[in-house]
N, C-alpha and C positions, 0 to 999 in steps of 0.2 A: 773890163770885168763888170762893173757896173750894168753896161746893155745888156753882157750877157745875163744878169740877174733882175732885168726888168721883162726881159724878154721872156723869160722861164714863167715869173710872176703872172703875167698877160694871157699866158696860156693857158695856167691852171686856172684863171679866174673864167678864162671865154668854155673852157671842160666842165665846169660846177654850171656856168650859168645854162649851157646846154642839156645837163644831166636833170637840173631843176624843170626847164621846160619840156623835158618829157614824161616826166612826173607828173605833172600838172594834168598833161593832156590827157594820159590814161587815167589816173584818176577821172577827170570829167565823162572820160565814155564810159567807164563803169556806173555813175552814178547814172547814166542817161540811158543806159540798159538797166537797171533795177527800175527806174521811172517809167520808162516804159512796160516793164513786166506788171508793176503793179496797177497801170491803167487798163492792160487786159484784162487783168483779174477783175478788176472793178465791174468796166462796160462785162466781162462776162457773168457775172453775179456769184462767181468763186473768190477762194483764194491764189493766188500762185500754187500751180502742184498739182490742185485737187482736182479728181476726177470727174467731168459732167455726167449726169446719171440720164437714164433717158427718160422720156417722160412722153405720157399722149398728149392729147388735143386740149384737155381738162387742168394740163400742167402738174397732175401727180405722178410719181413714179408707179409704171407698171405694175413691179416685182411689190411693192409695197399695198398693192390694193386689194392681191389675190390673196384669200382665205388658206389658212392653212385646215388639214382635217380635222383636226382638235376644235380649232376655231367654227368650222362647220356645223358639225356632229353637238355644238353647243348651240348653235340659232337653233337648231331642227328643236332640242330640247326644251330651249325656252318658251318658243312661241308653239308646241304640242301641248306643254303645260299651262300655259295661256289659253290657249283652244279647251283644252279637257275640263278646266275651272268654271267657263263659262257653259260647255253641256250640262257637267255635270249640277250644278247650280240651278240653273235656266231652262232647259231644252230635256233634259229627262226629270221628268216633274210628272204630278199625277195632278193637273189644277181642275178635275171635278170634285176635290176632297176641300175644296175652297169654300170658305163661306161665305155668301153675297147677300145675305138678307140685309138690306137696308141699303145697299152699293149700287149707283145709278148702271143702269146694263143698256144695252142696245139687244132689241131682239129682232132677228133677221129670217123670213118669212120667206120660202122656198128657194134655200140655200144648200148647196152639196154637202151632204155629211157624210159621205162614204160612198166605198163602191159595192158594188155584187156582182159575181163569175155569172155568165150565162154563157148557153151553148146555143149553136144554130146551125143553119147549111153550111156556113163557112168557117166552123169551127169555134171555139171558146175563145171567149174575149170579156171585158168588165165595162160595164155599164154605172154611171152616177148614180145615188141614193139621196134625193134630196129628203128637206124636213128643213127643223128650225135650228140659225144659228144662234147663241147666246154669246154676247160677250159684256167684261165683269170689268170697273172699273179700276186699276192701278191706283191703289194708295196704302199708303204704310199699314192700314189692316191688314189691305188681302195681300200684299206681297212687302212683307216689311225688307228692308232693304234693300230694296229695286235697286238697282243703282243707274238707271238713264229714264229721262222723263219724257222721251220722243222717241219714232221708229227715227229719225236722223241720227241721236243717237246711239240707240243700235246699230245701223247702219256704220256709224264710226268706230263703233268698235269692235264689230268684224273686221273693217278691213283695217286696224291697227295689228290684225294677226294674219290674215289672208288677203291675197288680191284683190280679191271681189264678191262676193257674196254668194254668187254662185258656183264660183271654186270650190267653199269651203266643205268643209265637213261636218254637218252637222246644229250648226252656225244658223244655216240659212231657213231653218223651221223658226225662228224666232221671228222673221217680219212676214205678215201676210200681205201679199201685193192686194188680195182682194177678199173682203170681210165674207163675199159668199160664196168663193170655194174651200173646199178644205185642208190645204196648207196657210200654215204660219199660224203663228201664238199672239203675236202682236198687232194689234192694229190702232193706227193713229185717227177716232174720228175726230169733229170738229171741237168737240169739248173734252180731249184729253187722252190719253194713251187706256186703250182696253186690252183684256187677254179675252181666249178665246175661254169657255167653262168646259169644253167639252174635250178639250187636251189632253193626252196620256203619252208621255214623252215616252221613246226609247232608242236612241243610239247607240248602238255601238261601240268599246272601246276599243282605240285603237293602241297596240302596245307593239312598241318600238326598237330592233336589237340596234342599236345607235352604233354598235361594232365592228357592225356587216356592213356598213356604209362603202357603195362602191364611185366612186366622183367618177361622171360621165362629162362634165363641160364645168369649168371653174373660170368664169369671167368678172371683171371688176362691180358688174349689176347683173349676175345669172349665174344658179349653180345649181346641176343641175347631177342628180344622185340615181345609186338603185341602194334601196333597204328593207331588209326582212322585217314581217313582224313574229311579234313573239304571243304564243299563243295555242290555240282551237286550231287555228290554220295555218302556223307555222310551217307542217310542213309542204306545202302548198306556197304556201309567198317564202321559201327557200327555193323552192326547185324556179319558181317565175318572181321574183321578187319585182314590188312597184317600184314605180319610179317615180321620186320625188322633187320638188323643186323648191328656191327660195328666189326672191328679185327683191332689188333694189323701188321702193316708191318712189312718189313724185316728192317724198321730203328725206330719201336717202336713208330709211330704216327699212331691213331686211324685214318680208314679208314670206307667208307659201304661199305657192302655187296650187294648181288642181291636181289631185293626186291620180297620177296613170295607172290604172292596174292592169 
């Protein structure tokens, strides 16, 4: 009776210790599959679960770089209203109503001051009008306010609104590459920034149906539009509407393009 009660004993103690050692085991692969999950996650730069997004060459995500048209139709606005503050200010200006008595000038002695139509065998065409350039020193007299004290300047602040200078619109009468022909307002001689006296600005405005916006190409640095203006020739840029653009600079602030018309 006895054996039989040790022997009963022995068995249920060798069932427990077996049932514990596979307890054990599972538990340890559990915890050796979580350990491992979460060093994928790690080396992958997620969490466990979460979805990898894709991303270009730059390492940002695509989806998140492209402009939506809300987004758009607000650069075009900002940097228009940028552009038109500096015409309107600067570039449509009457500076022969300036007054220079006493203001060092530089006068410039068979310089292009205009053209005139002639005809001939080959038909009509325009011919230079030289005479004399004058140009009137920049200082808080004659232009209180300036606000840039080099053509470098200006130069920089064109293109904080347009690609280049020759894109822009309007913009580009404010530096004169050469004191004697006759474009540009500005010119940097040796001793200091001059306007030209003989200037009579007028540009153009340009007004905008920012509604009519049609996205022809929306890339992470290029986007590229058609929009009406509104206006005299409304219906005219409706039926052929420009084509506009904005790009990415070399410091990652949207800029325009040359306007297609």
């Amino acid at each position: 009776m006895k054996a039989n009660v040790f022997l009963a004993a022995a068995l249920a103690a060798c069932l427990c210790l077996s049932a514990c050692s596979r307890q054990q085991s599972n538990s340890g692969s559990s915890a050796d599959e979580i350990s491992s999950s979460g060093a994928e996650a790690q080396n992958s730069g997620s969490e466990p679960g979460s979805e990898e997004v894709p991303s270009d060459e730059s390492g940002s995500t695509e989806q998140g770089d492209l402009l939506s048209a809300d987004e758009i139709a607000g650069i075009f606005k900002d940097l228009d209203a940028r552009s038109a503050e500096i015409v309107d200010e600067w570039v449509n200006r009457d500076y022969t109503q300036i007054p220079i008595d006493g203001v060092p000038t530089h006068i410039l002695e068979n310089a292009v001051i205009g053209v005139r139509g002639v005809e001939n065998e080959n038909g009509s065409g325009f011919v230079p009008v030289y005479g004399t350039a004058v140009f009137a020193k920049v200082t808080e007299d004659t232009l209180p306010g300036f606000p840039w004290e080099s053509t470098e300047e200006i130069y920089a602040a064109i293109t904080d609104v347009y690609e280049s200078v020759s894109a822009s619109f309007g913009l580009e009468e404010l530096i004169a590459d050469d004191p004697k022909q006759q474009l540009g307002i500005f010119y940097q001689f040796d001793d200091g920034l001059y306007f030209r006296t003989s200037y009579i600005g007028y540009v153009r405005d340009l007004n905008w149906d920012y509604s009519s916006i049609k996205i022809l190409e929306n890339t992470p640095n290029k986007v590229q539009v058609q929009m009406c203006e509104i206006g005299e020739n409304s219906s005219t840029a409706t039926e052929f509407p420009p084509q506009r653009g904005i790009v990415k600079d070399a410091d990652g602030n949207w800029v325009l393009t040359e306007i297609q018309w």
